[in-house]
C-alpha positions in Angstrom: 19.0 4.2 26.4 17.1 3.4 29.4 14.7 6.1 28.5 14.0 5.2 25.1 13.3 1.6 26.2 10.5 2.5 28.1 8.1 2.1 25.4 9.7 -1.1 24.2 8.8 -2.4 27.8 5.2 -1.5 27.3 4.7 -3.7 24.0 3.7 -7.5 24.3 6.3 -10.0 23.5 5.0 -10.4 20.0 5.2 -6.8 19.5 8.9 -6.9 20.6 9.9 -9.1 18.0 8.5 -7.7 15.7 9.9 -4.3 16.5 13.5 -6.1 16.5 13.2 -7.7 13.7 12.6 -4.5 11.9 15.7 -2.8 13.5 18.0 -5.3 12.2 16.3 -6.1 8.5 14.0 -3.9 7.9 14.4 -0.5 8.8 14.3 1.4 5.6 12.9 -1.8 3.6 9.8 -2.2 2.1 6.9 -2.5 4.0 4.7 -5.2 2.1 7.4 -7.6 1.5 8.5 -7.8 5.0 4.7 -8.3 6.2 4.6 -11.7 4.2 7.5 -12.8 6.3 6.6 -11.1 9.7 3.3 -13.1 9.2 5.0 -16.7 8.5 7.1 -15.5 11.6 3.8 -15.5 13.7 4.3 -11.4 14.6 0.6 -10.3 13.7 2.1 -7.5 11.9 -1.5 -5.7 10.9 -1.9 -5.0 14.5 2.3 -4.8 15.5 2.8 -2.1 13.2 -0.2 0.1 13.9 0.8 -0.2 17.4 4.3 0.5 17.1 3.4 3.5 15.1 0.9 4.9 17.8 3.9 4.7 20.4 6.6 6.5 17.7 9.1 3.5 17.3 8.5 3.6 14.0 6.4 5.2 11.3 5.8 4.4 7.3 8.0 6.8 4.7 6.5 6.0 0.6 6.0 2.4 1.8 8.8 1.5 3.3 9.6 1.3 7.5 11.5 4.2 8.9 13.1 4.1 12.2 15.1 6.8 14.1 18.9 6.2 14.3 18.8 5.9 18.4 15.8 3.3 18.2 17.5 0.9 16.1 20.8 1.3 17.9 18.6 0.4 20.6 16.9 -2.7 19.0 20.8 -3.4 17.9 21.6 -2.9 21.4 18.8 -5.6 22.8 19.3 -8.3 20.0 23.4 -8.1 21.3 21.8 -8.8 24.9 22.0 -5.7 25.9 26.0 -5.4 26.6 25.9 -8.8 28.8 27.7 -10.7 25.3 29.1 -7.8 23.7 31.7 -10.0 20.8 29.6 -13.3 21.5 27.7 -13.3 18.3 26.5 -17.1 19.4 24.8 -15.4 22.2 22.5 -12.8 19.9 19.2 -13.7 18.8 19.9 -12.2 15.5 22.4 -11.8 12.8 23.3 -9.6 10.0 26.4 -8.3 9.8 29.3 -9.5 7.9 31.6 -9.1 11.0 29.4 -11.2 13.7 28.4 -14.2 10.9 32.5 -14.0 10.2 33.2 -14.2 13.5 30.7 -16.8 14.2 32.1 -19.1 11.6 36.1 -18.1 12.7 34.7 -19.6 16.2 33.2 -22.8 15.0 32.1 -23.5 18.7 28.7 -24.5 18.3 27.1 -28.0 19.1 23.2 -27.4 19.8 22.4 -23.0 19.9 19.0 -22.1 21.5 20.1 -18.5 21.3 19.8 -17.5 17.3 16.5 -17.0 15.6 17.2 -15.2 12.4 20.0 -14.5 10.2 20.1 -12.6 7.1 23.6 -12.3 5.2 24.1 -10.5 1.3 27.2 -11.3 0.4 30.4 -14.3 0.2 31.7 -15.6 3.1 35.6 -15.4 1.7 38.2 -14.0 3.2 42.1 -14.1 3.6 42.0 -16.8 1.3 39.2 -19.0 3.4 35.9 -19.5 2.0 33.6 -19.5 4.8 30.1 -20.9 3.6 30.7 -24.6 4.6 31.3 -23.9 7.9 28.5 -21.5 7.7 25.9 -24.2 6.7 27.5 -26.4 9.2 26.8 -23.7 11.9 23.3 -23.0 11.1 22.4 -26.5 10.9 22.8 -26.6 15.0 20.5 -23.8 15.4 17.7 -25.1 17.0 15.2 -22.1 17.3 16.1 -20.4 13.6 12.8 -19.7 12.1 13.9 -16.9 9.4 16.5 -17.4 7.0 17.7 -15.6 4.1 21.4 -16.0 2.3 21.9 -14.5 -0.7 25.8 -16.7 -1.3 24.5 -18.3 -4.4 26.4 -21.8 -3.0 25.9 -25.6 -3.2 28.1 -26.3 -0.4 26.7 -27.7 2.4 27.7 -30.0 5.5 25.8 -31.2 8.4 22.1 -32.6 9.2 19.5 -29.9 8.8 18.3 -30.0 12.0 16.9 -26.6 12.0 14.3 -27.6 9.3 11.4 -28.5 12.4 11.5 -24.7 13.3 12.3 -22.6 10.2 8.9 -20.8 9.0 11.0 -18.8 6.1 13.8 -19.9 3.7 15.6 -18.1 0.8 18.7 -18.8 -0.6 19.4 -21.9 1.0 20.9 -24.9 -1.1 18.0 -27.1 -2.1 20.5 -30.1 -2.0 20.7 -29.6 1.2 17.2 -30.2 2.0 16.7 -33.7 2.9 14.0 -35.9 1.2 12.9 -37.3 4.2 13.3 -34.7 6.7 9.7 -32.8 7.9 9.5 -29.5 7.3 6.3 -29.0 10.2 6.2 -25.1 10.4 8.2 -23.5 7.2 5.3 -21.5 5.5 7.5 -19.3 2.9 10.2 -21.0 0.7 11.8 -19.1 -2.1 13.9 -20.9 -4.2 14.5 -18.3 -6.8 18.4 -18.0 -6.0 18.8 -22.3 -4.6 20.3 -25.1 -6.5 17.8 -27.2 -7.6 18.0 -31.2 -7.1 16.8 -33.1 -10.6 14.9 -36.0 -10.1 14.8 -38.6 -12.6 13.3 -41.6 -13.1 14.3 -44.7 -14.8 13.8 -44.9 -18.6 12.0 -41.9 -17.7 13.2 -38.9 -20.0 10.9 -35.8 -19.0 12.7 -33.9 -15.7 10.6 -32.3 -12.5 11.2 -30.3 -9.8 12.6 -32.1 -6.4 12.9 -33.0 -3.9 10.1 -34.8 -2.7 9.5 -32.4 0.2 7.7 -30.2 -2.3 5.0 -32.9 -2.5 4.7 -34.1 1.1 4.9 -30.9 3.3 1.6 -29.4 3.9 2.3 -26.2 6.0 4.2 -24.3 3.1 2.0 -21.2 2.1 4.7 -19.6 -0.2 6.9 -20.4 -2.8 8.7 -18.9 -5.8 10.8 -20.5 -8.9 13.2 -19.3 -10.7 15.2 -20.2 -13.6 12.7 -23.6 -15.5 14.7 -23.8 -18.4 16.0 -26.8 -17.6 12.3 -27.9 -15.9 10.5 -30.0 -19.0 7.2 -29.8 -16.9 5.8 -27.8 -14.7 6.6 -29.1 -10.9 4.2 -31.5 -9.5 3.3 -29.4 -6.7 1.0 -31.1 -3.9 0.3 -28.5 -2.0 -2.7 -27.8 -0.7 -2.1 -25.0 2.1 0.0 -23.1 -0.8 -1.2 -19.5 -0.5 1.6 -17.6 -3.0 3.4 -19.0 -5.8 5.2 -16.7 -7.9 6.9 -18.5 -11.4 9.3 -16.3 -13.2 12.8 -16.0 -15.7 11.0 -19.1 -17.3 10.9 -20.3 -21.2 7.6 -22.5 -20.4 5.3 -21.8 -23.2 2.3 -23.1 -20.9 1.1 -23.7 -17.6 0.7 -27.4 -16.8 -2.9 -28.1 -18.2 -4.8 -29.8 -14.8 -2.3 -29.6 -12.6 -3.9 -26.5 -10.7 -6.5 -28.0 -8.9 -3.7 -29.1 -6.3 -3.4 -25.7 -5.7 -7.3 -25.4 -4.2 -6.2 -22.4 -1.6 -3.8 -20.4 -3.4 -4.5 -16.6 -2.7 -2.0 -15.0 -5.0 -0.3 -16.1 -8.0 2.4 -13.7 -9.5 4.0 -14.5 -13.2 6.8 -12.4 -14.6 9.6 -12.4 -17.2 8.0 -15.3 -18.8 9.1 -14.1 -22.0 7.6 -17.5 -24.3 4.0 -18.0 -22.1 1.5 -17.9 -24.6 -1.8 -18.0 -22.1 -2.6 -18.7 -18.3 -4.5 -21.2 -16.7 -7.8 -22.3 -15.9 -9.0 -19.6 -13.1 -11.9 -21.7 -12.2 -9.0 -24.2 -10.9 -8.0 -21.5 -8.1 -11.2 -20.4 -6.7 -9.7 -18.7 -3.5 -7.4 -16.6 -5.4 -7.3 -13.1 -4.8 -4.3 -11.5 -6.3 -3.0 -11.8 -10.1 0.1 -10.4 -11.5 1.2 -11.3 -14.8 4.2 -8.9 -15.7 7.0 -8.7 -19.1 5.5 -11.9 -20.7 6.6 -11.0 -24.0 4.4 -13.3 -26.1 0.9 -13.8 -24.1 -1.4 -13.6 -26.1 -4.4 -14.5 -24.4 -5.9 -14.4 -20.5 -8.3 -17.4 -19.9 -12.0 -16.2 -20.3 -12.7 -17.7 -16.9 -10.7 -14.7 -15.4 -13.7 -12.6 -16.1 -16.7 -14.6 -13.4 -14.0 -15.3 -11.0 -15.6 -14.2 -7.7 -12.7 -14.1 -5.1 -10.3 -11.9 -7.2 -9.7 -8.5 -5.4 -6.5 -6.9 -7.5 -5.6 -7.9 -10.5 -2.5 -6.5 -12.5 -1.3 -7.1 -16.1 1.8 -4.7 -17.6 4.3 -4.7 -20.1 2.3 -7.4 -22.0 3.1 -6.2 -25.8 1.2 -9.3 -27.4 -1.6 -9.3 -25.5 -5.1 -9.2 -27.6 -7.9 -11.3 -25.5 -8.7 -10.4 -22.0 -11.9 -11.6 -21.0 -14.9 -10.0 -20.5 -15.8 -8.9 -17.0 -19.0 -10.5 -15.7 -19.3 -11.3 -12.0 -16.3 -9.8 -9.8 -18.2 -8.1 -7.2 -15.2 -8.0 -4.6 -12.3 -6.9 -7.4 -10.9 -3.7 -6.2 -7.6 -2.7 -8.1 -7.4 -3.3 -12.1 -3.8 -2.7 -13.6 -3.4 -2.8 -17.5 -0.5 -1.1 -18.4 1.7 -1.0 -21.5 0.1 -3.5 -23.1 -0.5 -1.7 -26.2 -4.5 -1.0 -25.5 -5.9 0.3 -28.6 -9.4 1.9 -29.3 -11.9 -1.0 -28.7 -9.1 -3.5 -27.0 -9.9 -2.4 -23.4 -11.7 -5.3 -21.7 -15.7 -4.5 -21.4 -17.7 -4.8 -18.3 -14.8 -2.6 -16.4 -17.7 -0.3 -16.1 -19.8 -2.5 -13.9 -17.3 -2.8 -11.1 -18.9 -1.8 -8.1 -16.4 -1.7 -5.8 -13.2 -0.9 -7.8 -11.3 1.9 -6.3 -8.3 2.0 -8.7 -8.0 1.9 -12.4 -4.8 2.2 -14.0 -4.6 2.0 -17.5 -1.1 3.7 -18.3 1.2 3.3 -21.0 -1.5 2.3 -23.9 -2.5 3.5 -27.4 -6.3 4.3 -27.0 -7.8 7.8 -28.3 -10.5 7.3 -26.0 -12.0 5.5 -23.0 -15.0 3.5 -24.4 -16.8 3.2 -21.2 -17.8 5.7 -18.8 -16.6 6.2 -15.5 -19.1 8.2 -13.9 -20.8 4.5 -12.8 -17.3 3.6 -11.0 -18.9 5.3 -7.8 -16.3 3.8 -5.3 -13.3 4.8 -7.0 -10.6 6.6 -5.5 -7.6 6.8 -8.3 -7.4 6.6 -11.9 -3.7 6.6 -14.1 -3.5 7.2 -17.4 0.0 8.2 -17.5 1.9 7.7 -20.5 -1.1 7.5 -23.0 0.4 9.6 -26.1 -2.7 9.6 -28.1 -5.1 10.1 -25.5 -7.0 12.8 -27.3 -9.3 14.1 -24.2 -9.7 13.1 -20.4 -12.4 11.1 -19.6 -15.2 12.6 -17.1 -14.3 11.9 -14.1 -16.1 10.1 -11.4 -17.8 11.9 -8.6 -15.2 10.1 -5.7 -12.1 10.5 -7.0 -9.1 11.5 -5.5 -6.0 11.0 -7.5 -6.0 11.4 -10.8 -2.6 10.7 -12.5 -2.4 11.6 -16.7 1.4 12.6 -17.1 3.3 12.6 -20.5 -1.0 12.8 -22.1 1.0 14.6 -25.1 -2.4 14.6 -27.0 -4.5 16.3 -24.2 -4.6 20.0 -24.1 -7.3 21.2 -21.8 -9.0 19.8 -18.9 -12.3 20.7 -19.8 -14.8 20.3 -17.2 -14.1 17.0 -16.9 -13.4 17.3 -12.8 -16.8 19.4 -12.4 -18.5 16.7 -10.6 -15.0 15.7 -8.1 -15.4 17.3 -4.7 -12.9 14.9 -2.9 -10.1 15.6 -6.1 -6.6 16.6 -4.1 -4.1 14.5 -5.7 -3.8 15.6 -9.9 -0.7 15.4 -11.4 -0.2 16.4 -15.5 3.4 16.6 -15.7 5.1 16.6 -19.8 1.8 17.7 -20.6 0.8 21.1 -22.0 -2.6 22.2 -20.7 -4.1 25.6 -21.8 -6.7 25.9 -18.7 -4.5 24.6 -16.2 -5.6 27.6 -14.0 -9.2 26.7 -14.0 -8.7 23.5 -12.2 -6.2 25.0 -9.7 -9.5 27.2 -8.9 -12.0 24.3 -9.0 -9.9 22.4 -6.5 -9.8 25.4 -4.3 -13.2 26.3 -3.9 -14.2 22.9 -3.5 -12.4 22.8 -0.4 -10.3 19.4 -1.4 -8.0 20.3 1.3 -10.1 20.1 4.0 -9.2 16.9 5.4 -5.4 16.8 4.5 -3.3 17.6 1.7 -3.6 18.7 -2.4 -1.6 18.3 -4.8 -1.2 19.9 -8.3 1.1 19.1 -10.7 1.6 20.6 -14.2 3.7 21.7 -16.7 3.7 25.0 -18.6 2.5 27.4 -15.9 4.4 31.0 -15.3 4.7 32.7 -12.2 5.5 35.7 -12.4 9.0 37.0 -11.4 9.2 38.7 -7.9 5.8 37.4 -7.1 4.7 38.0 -3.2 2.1 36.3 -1.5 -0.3 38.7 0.0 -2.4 38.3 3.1 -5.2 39.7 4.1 -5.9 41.3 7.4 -5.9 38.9 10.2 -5.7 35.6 7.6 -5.1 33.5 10.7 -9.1 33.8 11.6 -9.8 31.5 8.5 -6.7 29.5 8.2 -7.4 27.5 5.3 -4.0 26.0 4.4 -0.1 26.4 3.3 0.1 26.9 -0.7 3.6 26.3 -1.6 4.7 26.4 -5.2 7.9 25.6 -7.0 8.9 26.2 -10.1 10.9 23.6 -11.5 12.9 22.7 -14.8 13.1 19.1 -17.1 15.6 17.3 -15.2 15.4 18.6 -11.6 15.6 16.6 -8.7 14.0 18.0 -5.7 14.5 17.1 -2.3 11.2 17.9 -0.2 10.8 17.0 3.4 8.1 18.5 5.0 6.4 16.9 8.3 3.7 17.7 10.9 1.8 16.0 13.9 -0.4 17.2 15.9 -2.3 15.5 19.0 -5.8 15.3 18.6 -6.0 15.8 22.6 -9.3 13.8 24.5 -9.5 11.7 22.1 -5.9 9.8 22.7 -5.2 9.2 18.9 -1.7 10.0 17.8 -2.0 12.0 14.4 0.2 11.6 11.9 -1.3 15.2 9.8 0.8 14.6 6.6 3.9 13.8 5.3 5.9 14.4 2.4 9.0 13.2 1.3 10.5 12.8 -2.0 7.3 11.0 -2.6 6.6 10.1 -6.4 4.1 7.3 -5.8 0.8 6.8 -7.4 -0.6 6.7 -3.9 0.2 9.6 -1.3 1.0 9.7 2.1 -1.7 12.2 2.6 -3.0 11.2 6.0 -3.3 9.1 9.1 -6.2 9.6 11.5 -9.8 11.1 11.5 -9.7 13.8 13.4 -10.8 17.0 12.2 -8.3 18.8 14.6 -5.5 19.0 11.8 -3.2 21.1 10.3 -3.9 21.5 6.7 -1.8 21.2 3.4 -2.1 22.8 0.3 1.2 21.2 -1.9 1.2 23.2 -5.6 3.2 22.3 -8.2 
């Protein structure tokens, strides 16, 4: 233990938290939605992780953290205070499992607690007869340093004076009753309510119902918050918030957004709508002019985006799917900084694809999967910063489009209608990533070669998957006569049946050497992603990859 901690002592004290915090919630998690909350948390995670991934306590597997069994024990080990209170779960600076928060409320010995910062629990707190959750609120509300918590209880029982509220920068789950009107909230900065009890607040002779309590409309440190369930909500919630940064709304029946009520929302960075199933159009964009991200997901009956989407200047990724109504996106004029556009299964047909698309500088991904075009109707070859393009799932896709000179990953799986490639990658030198899978291509040996000879590989790993290719049976690879002179790359190929599931873990790294950069060459496992773990570093010093499928 003492060995493995010797790079732990090296971090900063930041850095330490953050790398126990991913021990006991994280490991194995998803990377992007813990950075929201290592952020609120203070933890600097942009520069916590890299950092933590140069000195190998933890590295990145298909987006999620991924931490080796002994380095979490040791974390584990650390949060317990390293063996000085080993059944004292009072005395640990974090809690998660069923046993400790059990124990903790069996105890009920707590007055004021310095000790606990975090506490994350899935699950009831019954047993023998005794329901626990009560006592647990009762407990936490002595917890004078908590600043992360997340219950997942679905209770409204609560007892005790909040007193926690000052420090808390994260909250989810926690009984909205049991936050009191006039109690400050100074540094929380993420609330999700999607799984609280929500107070009504009504006023006299006053029929319409809004969101409460009132701290929604006084505090002005919260930066994130989501809603759930606004069936019973008659307006949209009077929100007075003007350091909001995320707001997600979704399981709603509102047929609208409250008309006006966005300009309290002047700093809002990303907005995220889902499972709206009666929304018939969005708001005025030119209400939010620092937003950057939009997702609008399974709104059954929008119809319409507001035209304003199409000159707003701040937006960087936008994503609409699973739209099936959807008819009037507006046309893109002025979106110089929009990198990532997502339209998918929205039942796109020759004509519906939103025009200017074209005259996005800067875009780097396109995904257009899942829609009932023949055709693109604008050409690519101006994209020149674009990196990926999916067009997965488009049945009557009759041909694929040329393809831009920078491309990388192109994804066109289950293109039923397309049936050769065509020399539609002749002008992609940087193409390693293709993947054609439930489609039939006649020339699919042509663009194995083209990606070949123009050395794709050379600065990690290619990819090529397709369907319909026979390899011979008893096929050997041959060699040539000292091959290891010119070592190009691996070329592994599988043959694989409808239906398979195949496990593949394959892993290098190599040290750069004078340069001190820790090279992560590639890795692959089980990765089906749009996006590739193809490499980390810019050394030219690597091992190379060929991956054929």
């Amino acid at each position: 233990m003492n060995i493995l901690k010797i790079s732990y002592d090296g971090l900063e004290t930041y850095q330490k938290e953050l790398f126990l915090d991913i021990a006991c919630f994280w490991n194995k998690k998803s990377q992007h939605d813990a950075v929201e909350i290592l952020e609120a948390c203070g933890y600097h995670p942009g520069i916590g992780i890299k950092v933590l991934k140069q000195k190998a306590l933890i590295s990145i597997v298909n987006g999620n953290f991924d931490m080796h069994d002994l380095l979490q024990e040791m974390g584990h080990y650390i949060v317990r205070g390293e063996g000085v209170h080993p059944y004292s779960p009072e005395s640990y600076s974090r809690l998660w499992k069923e046993e400790d928060i059990k124990n903790l409320c069996l105890r009920d010995a707590l007055k004021e607690n310095y000790k606990i910062e975090a506490i994350k629990y899935n699950g009831y707190l019954y047993d023998g007869g005794h329901d626990f959750s009560s006592r647990f609120f009762k407990i936490v509300s002595k917890l004078k340093k908590l600043r992360w918590l997340r219950v997942d209880m679905h209770t409204r029982m609560f007892d005790g004076e909040p007193t926690f509220l000052n420090e808390l920068c994260y909250a989810d789950g926690y009984p909205t009753s049991s936050f009191l009107n006039s109690y400050p909230l100074m540094n929380l900065i993420i609330l999700n309510l999607s799984w609280s009890t929500y107070q009504e607040v009504r006023k006299e002779n006053d029929t319409s119902r809004t969101l409460g309590p009132s701290l929604l409309q006084e505090n002005d440190t919260i930066k994130a918050t989501t809603y759930k369930d606004f069936e019973s909500v008659l307006e949209f919630p009077r929100l007075s918030l003007s350091t909001l940064r995320y707001l997600k709304v979704h399981y709603s029946t509102l047929t609208e957004l409250g008309k006006g009520r966005w300009k309290q929302l002047p700093n809002l960075k990303t907005l995220h709508l889902s499972s709206m199933w009666k929304l018939l159009n969005t708001p005025d964009f030119n209400a939010l002019p620092c937003l950057e991200k939009l997702i609008i997901s399974q709104c059954d009956e929008l119809v319409e985006i507001h035209s304003s989407l199409g000159r707003h200047g701040s937006l960087k990724y936008i994503s609409v799917s699973y739209c099936p109504e959807l008819r009037i996106f507006p046309t893109i004029v002025h979106m110089e900084n929009l990198k990532t556009v997502e339209i998918g299964y929205c039942n796109l047909e020759d004509g519906d694809i939103p025009s200017g698309i074209d005259r996005l500088s800067n875009l780097q991904e396109l995904s257009l999967r899942g829609n009932k075009f023949s055709r693109l109707d604008f050409s690519l070859l101006q994209l020149t910063r674009i990196k990926l393009l999916n067009i997965s799932g488009c049945e009557q896709l009759l041909e694929l489009p040329q393809l831009p000179p920078g491309l990388v990953i192109l994804k066109a799986d289950s293109c039923k209608s397309v049936t050769t490639t065509g020399d539609c990658h002749k002008n992609c030198k940087q193409l390693r990533h293709v993947s054609l899978m439930d489609v039939i291509i006649n020339d699919a040996d042509r663009l194995l070669e083209f990606m070949l000879e123009v050395k794709a590989i050379e600065n990690g790993c290619m990819r090529l998957q397709l369907e319909g290719v026979e390899i011979a049976k008893g096929f050997t690879p041959l060699l040539p006569e000292k091959w290891y002179d010119d070592f190009c790359g691996f070329l592994i190929c599988a043959v694989l049946y409808r239906g398979d599931h195949l496990d593949i873990n394959i892993r290098a790294k190599v040290m750069s050497g004078m340069d001190y950069q820790s090279d992560v060459v590639w890795e692959e496992r089980n990765s089906n992603s749009m996006k590739e773990a193809i490499r980390e570093g810019d050394s030219d010093k690597h091992t190379k990859l060929v991956h054929y499928f």
